[in-house]
C-alpha positions, 0 to 999 in steps of 0.5 A: 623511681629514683635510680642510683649508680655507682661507677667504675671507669677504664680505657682500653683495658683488656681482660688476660686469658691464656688465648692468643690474639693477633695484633690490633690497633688500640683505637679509642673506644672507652670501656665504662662500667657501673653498678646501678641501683633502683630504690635500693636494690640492684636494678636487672633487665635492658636499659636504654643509656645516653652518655655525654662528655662536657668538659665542666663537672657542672654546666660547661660545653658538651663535647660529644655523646653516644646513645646505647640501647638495649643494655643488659643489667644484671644484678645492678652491674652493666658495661658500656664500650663507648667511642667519643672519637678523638677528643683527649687532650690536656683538658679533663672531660666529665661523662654524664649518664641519662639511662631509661627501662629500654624503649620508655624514653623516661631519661633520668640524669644520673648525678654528680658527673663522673671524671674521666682519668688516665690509663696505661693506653691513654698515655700511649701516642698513637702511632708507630711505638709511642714514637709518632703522631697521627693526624687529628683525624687518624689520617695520615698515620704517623704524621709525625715521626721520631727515629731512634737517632732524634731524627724528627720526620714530618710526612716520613718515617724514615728522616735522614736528618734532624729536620727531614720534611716531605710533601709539603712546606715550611711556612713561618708565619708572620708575626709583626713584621717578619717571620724568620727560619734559623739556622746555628751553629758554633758561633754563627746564626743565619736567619732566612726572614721575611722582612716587612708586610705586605707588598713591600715584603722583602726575602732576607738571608743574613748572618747575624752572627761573626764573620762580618756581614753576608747579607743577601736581599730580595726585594719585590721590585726585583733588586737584589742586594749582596752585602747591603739591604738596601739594594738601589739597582737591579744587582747591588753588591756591597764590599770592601772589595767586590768580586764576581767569578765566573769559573769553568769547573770541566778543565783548566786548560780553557775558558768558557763563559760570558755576560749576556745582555737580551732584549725582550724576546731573549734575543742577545744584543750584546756580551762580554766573555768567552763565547765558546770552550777553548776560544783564547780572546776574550770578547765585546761584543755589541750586535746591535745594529750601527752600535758602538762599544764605549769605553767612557774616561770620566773626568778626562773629558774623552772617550774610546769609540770602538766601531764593530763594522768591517773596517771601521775606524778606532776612534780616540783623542789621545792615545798614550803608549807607555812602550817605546817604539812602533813596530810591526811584525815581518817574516825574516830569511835570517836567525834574528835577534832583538838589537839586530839590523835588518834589510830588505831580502831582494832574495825572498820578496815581501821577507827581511833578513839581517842587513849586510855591507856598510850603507845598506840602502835595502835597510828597513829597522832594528829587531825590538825588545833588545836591552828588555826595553818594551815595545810600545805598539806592534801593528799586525802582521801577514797570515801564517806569520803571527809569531815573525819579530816585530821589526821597530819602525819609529821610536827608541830601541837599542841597536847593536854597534860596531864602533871599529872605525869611528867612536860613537857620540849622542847626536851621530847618524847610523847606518848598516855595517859591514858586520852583519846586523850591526850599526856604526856611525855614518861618516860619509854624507853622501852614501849616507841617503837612504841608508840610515837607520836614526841619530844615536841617543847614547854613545859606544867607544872606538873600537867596541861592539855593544848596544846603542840607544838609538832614535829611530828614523828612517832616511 
């Protein structure tokens, strides 16, 4: 017999009563009542019902279906809690009927499909408030999570900033050739990208708004760019005026920090640096067996050779010193200060003191640095004495005179005076060998004290 329904659709409605319910999640059963008659006249007794979801009010694909038998019609009106699972979204869906007196399997399709419409419950999110998302599947819960700050959580609910994600990663799929993470703020944009497909994509991080160009590139053969992206060495760093700053951030008062270059197995071969907290000199060093540290003059067709063993030999064409004499350091009996005239202290071998008595033949040289002039090359000095005064050997250095007895001309010899580190002009030839300290390069007046430039050497 030709069966007829008239129906009445609701989610998740709850009847009101006075009774106290404790709290439950909504789920997704549907509750779907309807009023069935058969020729004519309200249909009574059990039913066997088979719902369908399609999402086409004719034809189209059939999203999901529940079977339930043994429901109790009385006087034409039945209800029927059915759970499709979670199957809402953004497309309408259409449920179809087929019902039969219970346990005959005669289905008859009741018709026209009945569209299912929004309720209060269907407009809530599930999750935490309406303020999040569960998984498709209902697990996890609260996948996605929105805190009352605009803090957006993904695999938490407690962000602490506006893109807070937890247990996983960021992926930013490639579409064509790059897939790009920005980030802005004012009136500066940066873009984490990758740049190009396959094996020859590239990791970029660039500034692609003011402030000139921070580009920073990591290619797969292992260059990396800094300032340019396209990196031609292993590190290629690109500016108007490239540093590298190497800071020790636990004092002020040392230094600590070097390059290191290592083989294969890690082992060090070489540095340049400071190798221990505190240690003042900074060092090249190259351990590697017989090796030598370059310092290449390009253009000028000649090299520095430092040899690192044990009394090797500096090797260099050509040495230019832009000071003005050669010294070396000497511990002195005496006060001494630079200008001065110095002799061999018969009292204190292996020492110096101010040089006393006109043609001194214990004279050994003038005290550098008098007059600001600078001192071209300092050899090294005895153990513990380290900050003796560089005694000037060879060159020009200014010398105090006391020019009480003869006036002093470009071109005189000088010898040791009777006042106590001073020069004056060596008049007599024949006390004079051995004595003098060099020919005079300028000239003092009868009867003055005061410095003279002097050409150093020793006879």
């Amino acid at each position: 017999m030709k069966k007829n329904i008239a129906l009445r659709v609701l989610f998740g409605c709850a009847v009101l009563t006075g009774t106290s319910f404790a709290s439950e999640t909504v789920g997704t059963i549907v509750t779907y009542q309807g009023r069935l008659t058969e020729g004519g006249q309200p249909a009574s007794g059990a039913h066997d019902f088979k719902v369908f979801l399609f999402d086409a009010l004719t034809g189209g694909a059939q999203i999901a279906t529940v079977t339930k038998s043994n429901v109790t019609v009385t006087n034409g009106l039945f209800t029927l809690d059915l759970d499709f699972g979670q199957v809402y979204g953004e497309v309408a869906l259409f449920v179809e009927l087929r019902v039969s007196p219970a346990g005959l399997n005669q289905f008859e399709t009741l018709t026209p499909r009945q569209r299912l419409t929004p309720t209060p419950f269907a407009l809530k999110v599930p999750g935490i408030d309406g303020h999040s998302l569960n998984a498709a599947d209902g697990s996890p819960t609260d996948a996605l999570f929105v805190d009352p700050n605009g803090n957006v959580g993904i695999g938490t609910t407690a962000p602490t900033s506006k893109l807070h994600v937890t247990g996983g990663s960021i992926v930013a799929e490639n579409i064509g050739d790059q897939a790009d993470l920005l980030w802005l703020a004012s009136e500066r944009s940066w873009v984490f990208r990758q740049q190009g497909t396959g094996a020859a994509a590239a990791l970029k991080l660039q500034n692609v708004g003011g402030g000139g160009n921070k580009n920073f590139l990591i290619e797969t053969t292992g260059n990396v760019g800094i300032g340019t992206l396209a990196p031609t060495h292993t590190m290629h760093i690109a500016n108007a005026a490239p540093t590298i700053a190497l800071q020790d951030t636990d004092s002020t008062t040392q230094q600590v920090g070097y390059v290191s270059y290592r083989d294969s197995a890690n082992a060090e071969r070489a540095w340049v640096g400071y190798g221990s907290p505190g240690d003042p000199d900074f060092s090249i060093v190259n351990a590697r067996p017989d090796g030598d540290i370059v310092l290449a003059a390009f253009g000028a067709g000649a090299d520095i050779v430092l040899s690192p063993a044990a009394g090797g030999v500096v090797s260099v064409p050509v040495l230019e010193i832009t000071g003005a004499d050669l010294a070396e350091k000497f511990p002195t009996s005496d006060a001494v200060e630079p200008g001065m005239v110095v002799a061999i202290d018969p009292a204190n071998p292996g020492k110096l003191c101010l040089a006393r008595g006109a043609y001194n033949h214990c004279v050994a040289g003038i005290v550098s640095g008098a007059n600001n002039f600078p001192v071209g090359a300092v050899l090294g000095s005895a153990a513990g004495h380290e900050d003796a005064p560089a005694i000037a050997l060879s060159g020009r250095v200014y010398v105090w005179c006391d020019a009480g007895a003869d006036a002093i001309k470009p071109g005189d010899l000088l010898t040791t005076s009777d006042t106590p580190g001073y020069a004056m002009k060596a008049s007599d030839a024949a006390r004079s060998h051995g004595a003098v300290l060099g020919k005079a390069m300028t000239a003092l007046v009868a009867g003055e004290k005061g410095l003279v430039l002097v050409l150093v050497n020793l006879q």
